[in-house]
MILUMPA-26199 format. One record per atom (N, C-alpha, C): x, y, z; residue in three letters. Coordinates in pm, whole numbers, padded with zeros to 5 digits, always signed. Example, Ala and Ser with C-alpha at 12.3 -4.5 7.8 and 13.67 -1.06 7.14 Angstrom:
<rs>
+01319-00569+00780ALA/+01230-00450+00780ALA/+01320-00330+00780ALA/+01285-00225+00708SER/+01367-00106+00714SER/+01290+00003+00787SER/
</rs>
This chain:
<rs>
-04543+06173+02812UNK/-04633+06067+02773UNK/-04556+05967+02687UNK/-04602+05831+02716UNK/-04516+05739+02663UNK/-04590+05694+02518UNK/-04502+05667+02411UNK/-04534+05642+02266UNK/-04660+05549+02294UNK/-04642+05435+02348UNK/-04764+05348+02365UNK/-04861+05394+02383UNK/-04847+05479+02504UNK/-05017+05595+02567UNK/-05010+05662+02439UNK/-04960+05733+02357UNK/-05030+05802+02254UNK/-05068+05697+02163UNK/-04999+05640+02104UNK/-05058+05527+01996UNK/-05247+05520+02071UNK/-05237+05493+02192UNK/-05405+05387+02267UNK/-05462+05511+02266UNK/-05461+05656+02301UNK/-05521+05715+02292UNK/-05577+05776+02191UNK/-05461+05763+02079UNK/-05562+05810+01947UNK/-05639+05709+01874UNK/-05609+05542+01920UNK/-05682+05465+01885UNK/-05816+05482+01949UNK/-05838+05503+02056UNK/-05931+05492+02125UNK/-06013+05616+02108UNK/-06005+05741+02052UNK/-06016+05872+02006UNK/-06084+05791+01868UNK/-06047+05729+01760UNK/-06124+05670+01694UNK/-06211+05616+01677UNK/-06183+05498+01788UNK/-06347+05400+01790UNK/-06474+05468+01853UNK/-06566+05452+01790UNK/-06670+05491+01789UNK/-06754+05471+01908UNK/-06735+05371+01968UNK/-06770+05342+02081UNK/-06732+05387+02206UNK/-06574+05424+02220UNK/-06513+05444+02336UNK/-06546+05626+02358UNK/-06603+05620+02498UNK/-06613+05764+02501UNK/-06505+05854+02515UNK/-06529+06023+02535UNK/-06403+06052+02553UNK/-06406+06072+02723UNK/-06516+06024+02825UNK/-06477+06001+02944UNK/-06431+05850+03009UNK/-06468+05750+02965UNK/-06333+05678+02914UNK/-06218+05704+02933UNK/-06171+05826+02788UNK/-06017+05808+02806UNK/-05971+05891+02904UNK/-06080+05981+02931UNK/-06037+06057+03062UNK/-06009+05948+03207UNK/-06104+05891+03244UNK/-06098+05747+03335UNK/-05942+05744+03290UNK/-05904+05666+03194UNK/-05770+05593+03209UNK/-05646+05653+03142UNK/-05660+05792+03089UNK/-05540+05885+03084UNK/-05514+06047+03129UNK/-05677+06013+03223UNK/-05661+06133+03280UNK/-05655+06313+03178UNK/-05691+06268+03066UNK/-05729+06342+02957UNK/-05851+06463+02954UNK/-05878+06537+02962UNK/-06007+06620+02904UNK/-06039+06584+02730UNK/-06153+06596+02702UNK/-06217+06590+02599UNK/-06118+06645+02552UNK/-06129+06857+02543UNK/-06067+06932+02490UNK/-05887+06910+02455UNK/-05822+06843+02590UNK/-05661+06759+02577UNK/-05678+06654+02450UNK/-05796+06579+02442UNK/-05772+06441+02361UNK/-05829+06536+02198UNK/-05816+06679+02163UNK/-05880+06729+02071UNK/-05717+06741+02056UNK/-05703+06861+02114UNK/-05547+06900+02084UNK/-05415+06829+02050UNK/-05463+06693+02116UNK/-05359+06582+02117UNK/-05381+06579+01991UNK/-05465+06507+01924UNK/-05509+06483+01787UNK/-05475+06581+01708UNK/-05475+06706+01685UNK/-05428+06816+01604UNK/-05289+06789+01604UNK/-05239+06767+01723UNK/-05088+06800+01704UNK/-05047+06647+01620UNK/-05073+06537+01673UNK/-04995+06425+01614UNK/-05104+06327+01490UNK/-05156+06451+01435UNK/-05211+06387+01287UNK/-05215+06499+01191UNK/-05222+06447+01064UNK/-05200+06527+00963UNK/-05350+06620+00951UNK/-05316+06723+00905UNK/-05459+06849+00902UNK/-05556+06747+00848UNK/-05554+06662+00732UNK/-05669+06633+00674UNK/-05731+06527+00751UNK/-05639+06457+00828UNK/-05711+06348+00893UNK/-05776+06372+01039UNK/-05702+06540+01060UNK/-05790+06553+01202UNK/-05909+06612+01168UNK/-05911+06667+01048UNK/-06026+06749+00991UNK/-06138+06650+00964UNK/-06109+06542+00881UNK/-06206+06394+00903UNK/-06246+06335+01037UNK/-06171+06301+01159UNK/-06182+06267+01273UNK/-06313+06343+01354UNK/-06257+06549+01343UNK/-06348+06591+01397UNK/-06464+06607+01342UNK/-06465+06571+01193UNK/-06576+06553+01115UNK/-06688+06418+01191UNK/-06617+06314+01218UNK/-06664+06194+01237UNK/-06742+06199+01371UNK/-06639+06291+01509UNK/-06691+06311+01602UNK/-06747+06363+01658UNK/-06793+06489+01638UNK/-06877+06629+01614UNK/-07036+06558+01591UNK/-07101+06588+01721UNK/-07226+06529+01750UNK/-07252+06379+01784UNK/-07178+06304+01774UNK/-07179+06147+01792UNK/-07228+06102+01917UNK/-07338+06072+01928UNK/-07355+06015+02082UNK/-07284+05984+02105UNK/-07216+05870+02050UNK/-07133+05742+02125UNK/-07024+05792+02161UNK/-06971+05937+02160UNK/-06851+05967+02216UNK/-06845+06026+02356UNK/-06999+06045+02387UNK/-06965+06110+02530UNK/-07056+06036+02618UNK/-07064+06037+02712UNK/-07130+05870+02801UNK/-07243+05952+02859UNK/-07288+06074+02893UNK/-07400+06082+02926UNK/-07502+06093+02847UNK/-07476+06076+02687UNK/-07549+06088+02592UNK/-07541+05899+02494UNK/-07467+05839+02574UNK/-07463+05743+02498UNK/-07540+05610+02575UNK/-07629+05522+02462UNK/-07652+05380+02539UNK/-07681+05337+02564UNK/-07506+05292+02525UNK/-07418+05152+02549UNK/-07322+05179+02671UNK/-07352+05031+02721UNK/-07274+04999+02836UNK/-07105+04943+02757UNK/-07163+04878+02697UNK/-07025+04783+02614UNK/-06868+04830+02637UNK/-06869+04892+02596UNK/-06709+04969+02607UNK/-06693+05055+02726UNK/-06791+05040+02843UNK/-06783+05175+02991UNK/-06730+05133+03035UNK/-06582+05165+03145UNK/-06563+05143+03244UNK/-06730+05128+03341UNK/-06640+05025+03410UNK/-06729+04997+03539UNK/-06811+05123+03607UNK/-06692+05222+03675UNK/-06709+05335+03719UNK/-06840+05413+03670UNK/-06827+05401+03519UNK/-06904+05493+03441UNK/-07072+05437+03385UNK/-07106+05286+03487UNK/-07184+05244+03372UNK/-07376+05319+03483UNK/
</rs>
């Protein structure tokens, strides 16, 4: 995986909006991959906040979310 794809994926692992089927759509990711990814290339306390943040969030998984705004096409 190229530095860029990780940089967008943990950005996108952040925003609140972007689901994590989304990043599956465009990195071919599982939820559970874009968890692990995050453990490995962030510090304990900030993945511990992250999964704090994302843990129940509608807006992170698209059959529970909505908003169209941030869907791929595919997904709306």
């Amino acid at each position: 995986m190229q530095s860029q794809d990780l940089d967008r994926i943990i950005e996108m692992a952040w925003e609140d909006r972007t689901t994590f089927e989304a990043i599956h759509y465009q990195f071919g990711l599982s939820e559970q991959e874009v968890i692990a990814l995050m453990r490995t290339h962030m510090k304990p306390s900030s993945f511990k906040m992250w999964r704090k943040r994302v843990t129940g969030r509608k807006t992170k998984h698209g059959s529970t979310s909505e908003s169209n705004r941030f869907r791929a096409k595919c997904h709306r």
